[in-house]
NUDRENTOR-282823 format. One record per residue: residue number from 1; residue in one letter; x, y, z of N, C-alpha, C in turn. Coordinates in steps of 0.1 Angstrom, whole numbers, always signed. Example, Ala and Ser with C-alpha at 12.3 -4.5 7.8 and 13.67 -1.06 7.14 Angstrom:
% residues 2
> 1,a,+132,-57,+78,+123,-45,+78,+132,-33,+78
> 2,s,+128,-22,+71,+137,-11,+71,+129,+0,+79
//
This chain:
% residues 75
> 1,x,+1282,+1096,+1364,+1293,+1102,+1356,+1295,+1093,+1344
> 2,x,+1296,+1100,+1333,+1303,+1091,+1317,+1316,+1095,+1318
> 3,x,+1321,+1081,+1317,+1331,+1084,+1311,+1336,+1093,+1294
> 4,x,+1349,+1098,+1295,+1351,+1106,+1281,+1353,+1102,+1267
> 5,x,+1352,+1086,+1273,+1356,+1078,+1260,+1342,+1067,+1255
> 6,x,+1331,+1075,+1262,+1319,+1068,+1260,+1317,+1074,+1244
> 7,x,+1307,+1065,+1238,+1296,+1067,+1231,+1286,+1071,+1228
> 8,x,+1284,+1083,+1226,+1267,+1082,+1223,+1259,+1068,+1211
> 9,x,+1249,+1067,+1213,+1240,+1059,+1202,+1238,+1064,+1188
> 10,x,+1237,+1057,+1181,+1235,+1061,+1169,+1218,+1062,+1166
> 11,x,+1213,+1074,+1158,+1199,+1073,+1159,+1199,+1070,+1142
> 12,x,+1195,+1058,+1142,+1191,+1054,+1126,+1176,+1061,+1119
> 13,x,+1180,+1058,+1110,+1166,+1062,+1105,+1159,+1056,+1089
> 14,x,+1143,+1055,+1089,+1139,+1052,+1075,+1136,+1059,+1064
> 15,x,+1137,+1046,+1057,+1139,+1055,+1041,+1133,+1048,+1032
> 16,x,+1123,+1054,+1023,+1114,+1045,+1011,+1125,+1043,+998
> 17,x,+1126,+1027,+992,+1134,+1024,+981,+1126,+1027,+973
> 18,x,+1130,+1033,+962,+1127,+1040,+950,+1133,+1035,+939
> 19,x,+1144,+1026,+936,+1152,+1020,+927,+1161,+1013,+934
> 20,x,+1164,+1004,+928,+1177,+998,+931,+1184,+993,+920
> 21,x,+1197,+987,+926,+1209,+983,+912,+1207,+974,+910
> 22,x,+1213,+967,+898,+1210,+955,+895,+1218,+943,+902
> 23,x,+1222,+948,+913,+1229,+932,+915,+1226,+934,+933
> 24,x,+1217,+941,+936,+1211,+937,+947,+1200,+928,+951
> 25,x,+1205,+920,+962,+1191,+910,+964,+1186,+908,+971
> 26,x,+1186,+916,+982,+1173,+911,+992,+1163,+928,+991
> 27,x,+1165,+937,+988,+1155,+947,+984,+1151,+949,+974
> 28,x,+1139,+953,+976,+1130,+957,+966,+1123,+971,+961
> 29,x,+1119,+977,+955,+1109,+990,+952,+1102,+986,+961
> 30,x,+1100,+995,+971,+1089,+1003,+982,+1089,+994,+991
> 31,x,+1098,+985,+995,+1106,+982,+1006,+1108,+994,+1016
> 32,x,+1109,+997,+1031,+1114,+1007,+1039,+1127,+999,+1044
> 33,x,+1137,+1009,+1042,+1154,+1003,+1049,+1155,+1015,+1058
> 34,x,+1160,+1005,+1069,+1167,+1016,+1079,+1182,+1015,+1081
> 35,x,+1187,+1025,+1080,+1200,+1028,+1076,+1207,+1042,+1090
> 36,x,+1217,+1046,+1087,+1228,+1052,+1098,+1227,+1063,+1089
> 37,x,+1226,+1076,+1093,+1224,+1088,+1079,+1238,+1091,+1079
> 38,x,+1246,+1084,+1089,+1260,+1095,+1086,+1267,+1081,+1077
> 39,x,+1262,+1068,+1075,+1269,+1063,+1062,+1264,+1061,+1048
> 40,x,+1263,+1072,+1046,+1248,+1075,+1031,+1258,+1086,+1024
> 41,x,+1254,+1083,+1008,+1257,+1096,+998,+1244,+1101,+994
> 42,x,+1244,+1111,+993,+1233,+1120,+982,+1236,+1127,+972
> 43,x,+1227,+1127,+962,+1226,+1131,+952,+1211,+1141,+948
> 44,x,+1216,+1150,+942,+1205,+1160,+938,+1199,+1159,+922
> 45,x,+1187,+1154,+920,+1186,+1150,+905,+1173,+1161,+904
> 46,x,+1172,+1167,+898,+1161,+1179,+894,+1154,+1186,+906
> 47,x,+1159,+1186,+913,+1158,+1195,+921,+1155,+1184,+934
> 48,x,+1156,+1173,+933,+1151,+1164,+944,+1162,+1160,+949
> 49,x,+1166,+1159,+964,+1178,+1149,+964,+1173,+1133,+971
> 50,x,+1185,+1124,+967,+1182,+1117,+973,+1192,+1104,+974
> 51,x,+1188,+1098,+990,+1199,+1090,+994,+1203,+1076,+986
> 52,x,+1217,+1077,+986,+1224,+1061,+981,+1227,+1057,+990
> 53,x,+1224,+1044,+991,+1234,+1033,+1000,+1236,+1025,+996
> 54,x,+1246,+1017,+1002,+1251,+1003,+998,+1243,+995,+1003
> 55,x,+1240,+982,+997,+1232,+970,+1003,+1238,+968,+1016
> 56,x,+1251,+961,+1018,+1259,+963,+1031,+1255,+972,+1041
> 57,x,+1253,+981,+1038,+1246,+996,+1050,+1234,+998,+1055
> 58,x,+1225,+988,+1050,+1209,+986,+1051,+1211,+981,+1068
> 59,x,+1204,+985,+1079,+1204,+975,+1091,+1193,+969,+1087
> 60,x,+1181,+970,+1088,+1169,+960,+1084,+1160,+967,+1074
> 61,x,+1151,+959,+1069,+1141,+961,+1057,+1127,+959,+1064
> 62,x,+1113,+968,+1060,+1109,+965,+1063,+1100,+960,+1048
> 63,x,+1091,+953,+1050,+1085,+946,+1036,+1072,+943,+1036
> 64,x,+1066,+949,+1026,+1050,+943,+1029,+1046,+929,+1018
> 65,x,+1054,+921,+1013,+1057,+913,+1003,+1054,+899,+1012
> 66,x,+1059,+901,+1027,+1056,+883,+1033,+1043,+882,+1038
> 67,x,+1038,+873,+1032,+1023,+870,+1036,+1018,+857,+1048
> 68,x,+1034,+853,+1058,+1029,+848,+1066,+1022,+854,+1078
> 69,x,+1017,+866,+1078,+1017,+871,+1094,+1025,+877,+1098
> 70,x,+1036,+879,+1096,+1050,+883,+1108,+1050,+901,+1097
> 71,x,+1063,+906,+1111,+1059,+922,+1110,+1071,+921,+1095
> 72,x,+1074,+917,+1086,+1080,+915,+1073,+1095,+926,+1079
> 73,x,+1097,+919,+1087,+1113,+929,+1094,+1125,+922,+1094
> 74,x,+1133,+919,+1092,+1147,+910,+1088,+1160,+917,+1089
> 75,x,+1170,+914,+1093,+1183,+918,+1093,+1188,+910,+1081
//
């Protein structure tokens, strides 16, 4: 039995950075962020849309920029 005041999970999901603002700092162009789709805006620019988030709303990054070995994944 669940109770009625359970939870479901939240299914996150990825997303390729394509720009970012100027006063963000731990992302980069073509970085993957995985993010919550229901705390996102979109915008539609020539016929393409596409997601904004806040740096705050990123859960992890994935990065192919660290060259020690490790899977380039960070909270």
């Amino acid at each position: 039995m669940i109770p009625a005041t359970a939870q479901m999970g939240r299914k996150l999901s990825w997303a390729d950075v394509i720009a970012t603002g100027t006063t963000v700092r731990t992302i980069q162009v073509d970085d993957r962020v995985l993010f919550d789709p229901e705390d996102r805006a979109e915008v539609e620019l020539h016929g393409t849309t596409y997601v904004l988030l806040r740096e705050r709303d990123v859960h992890a990054v994935a990065a192919e920029r660290l060259d020690d070995g490790l899977t380039g994944l960070y909270l």
